[in-house]
N, C-alpha and C positions, 0 to 999 in steps of 0.2 A: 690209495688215497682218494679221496671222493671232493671232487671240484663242486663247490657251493658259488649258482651267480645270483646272487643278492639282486630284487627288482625295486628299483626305489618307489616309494607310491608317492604321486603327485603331491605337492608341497598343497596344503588347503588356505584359500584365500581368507582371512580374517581379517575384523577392525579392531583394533586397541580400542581401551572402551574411551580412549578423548575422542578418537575419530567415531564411537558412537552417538557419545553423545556432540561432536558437531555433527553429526546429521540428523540426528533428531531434532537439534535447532533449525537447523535447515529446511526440512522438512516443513515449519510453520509459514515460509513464505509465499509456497501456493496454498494454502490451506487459507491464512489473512485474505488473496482476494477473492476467494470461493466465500468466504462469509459475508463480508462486505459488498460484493456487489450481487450475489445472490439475494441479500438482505433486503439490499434497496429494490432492486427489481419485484420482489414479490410483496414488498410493502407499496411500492408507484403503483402496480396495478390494484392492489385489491383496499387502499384507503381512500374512506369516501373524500372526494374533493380536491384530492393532490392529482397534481397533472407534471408527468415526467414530463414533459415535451417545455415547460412552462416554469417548472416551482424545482428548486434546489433541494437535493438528498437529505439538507440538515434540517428543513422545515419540520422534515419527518418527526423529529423529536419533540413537536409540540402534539397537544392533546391528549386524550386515556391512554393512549397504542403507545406515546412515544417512549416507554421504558424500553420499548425494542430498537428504536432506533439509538438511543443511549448507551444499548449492553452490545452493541452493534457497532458503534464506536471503539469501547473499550475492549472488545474482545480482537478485532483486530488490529487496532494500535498494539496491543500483548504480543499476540502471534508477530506483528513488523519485527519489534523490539526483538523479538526471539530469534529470528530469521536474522535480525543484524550482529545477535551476538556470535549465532553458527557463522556468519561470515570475517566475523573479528578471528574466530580461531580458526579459519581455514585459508587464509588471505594474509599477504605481510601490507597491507594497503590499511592504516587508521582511518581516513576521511572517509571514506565510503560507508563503514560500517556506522560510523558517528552519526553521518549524514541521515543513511537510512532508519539509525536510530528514534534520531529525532524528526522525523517524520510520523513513525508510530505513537509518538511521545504528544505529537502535535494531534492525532487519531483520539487517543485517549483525551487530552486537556480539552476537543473541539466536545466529546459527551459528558465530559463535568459539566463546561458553558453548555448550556443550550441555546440555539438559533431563538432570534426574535420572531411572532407570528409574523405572517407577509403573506402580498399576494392571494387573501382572502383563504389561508388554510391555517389554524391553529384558532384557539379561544380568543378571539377579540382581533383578530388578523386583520388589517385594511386592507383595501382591496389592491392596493400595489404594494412598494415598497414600504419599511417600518420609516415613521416619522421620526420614532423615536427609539434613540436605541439605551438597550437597557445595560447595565452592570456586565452580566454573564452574557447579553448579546455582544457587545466589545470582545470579553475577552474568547467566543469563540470566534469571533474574524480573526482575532490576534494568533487563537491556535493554529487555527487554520491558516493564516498565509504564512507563519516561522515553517510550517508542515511541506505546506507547497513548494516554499522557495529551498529548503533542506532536499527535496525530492530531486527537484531539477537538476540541482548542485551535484548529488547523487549517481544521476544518468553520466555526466561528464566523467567524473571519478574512477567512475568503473569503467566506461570506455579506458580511460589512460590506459588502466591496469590490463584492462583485457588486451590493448591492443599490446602493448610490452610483450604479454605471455604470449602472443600469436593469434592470436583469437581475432580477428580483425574483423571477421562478419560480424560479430556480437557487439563488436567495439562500435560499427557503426547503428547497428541497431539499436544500440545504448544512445550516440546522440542525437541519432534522430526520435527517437520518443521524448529524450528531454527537450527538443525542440517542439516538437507537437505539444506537451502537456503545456510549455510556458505561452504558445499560446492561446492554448484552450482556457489558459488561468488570467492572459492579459484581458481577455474578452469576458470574462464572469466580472471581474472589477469595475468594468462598466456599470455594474447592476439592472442590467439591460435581462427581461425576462422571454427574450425572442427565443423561439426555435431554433435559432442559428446562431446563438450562444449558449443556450443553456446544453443543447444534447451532445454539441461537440467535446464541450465538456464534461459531460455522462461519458463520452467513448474517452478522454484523455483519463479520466481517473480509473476506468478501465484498461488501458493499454498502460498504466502505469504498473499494476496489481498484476497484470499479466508478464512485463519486465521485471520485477519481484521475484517472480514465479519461476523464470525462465535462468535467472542468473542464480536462485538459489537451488535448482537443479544440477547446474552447469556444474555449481563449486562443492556440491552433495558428490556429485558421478566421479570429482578427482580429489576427495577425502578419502586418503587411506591409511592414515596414520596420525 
């Protein structure tokens, strides 16, 4: 009689394809602030007349150039969006993903409106702030601040959720960015074009895209089904 020992081969780790496709949703929400703030940064430096230090991201959308800041808009409001739905199907948490939603939702609707000229950069731009604001200037403040305050809303949310699951470094990283962005966002409402308003908030919309980034990673790495 001839003893056969059977050697099992290691079980292979695979995704079911919902857990592929939430992680290719996933996937979009460091990609959003790799476009977006990539965007602006090498549009501040290389368009004549705008001054990062001085003049707001959105200004960017006036002039010949500004279809790029426009498609700049919409392409990462898309990717937010995307990244919020990977986080709907990978999270039993609704608000967060809603939240994040409509922040991207707010991304998109701010390069429908376009920003009014200001601060002497766009066709016919005064040399500070607009006197008068237009139709589409309104309604991109309006996108714009449902976006911001969605964001911050955001950062709390997912702390809750993160701290529940154990996550409690992440939790506090989540509110202290929502804390930093609200007030890098109280100090732009001023309409104050100071260095010491405007670049803190160049780093808060950054540190936001990079919290994006970091939580769509997080719930990419524990998708597995």
């Amino acid at each position: 009689m001839t003893t056969q020992t059977a050697t099992a081969a290691p079980a292979a780790t695979t995704c079911s394809p919902r857990a592929r496709v939430t992680k290719s949703l996933l996937g979009y929400g460091p990609l959003a602030g790799a476009v977006f703030v990539g965007s602006i940064l090498v549009q501040g430096l290389t368009r004549r007349g705008f001054s990062i230090p001085h003049d707001d991201a959105s200004l960017l959308a006036n002039g010949p150039l500004g279809w790029i800041q426009v498609v700049t808009f919409l392409v990462a409001g898309a990717m937010t969006i995307a990244a919020a739905v990977g986080a709907r199907r990978a999270t039993p948490s609704r608000w967060a993903p809603r939240l994040i939603g409509l922040y991207g939702a707010g991304l998109m609707a701010a390069g429908v409106f376009r920003a009014d000229p200001a601060d002497g950069f766009g066709p016919g731009a005064p040399a500070g702030q607009a006197t008068h604001i237009s139709w589409h200037g309104d309604g991109h403040l309006l996108a714009a601040s449902v976006g911001f305050v969605a964001i911050i809303a955001a950062c709390f949310v997912v702390a809750r959720y993160l701290s529940r699951a154990g996550h409690r470094g992440l939790a506090i990283y989540s509110r202290v960015t929502g804390v930093a962005f609200l007030a890098a966002f109280a100090g732009v409402t001023t309409g104050s074009s100071s260095p010491g308003i405007v670049l803190p908030f160049y780093a808060a919309v950054t540190a936001i895209f990079a919290w994006l980034a970091i939580v769509s990673v997080h719930l990419y790495r524990r998708t597995t089904n």
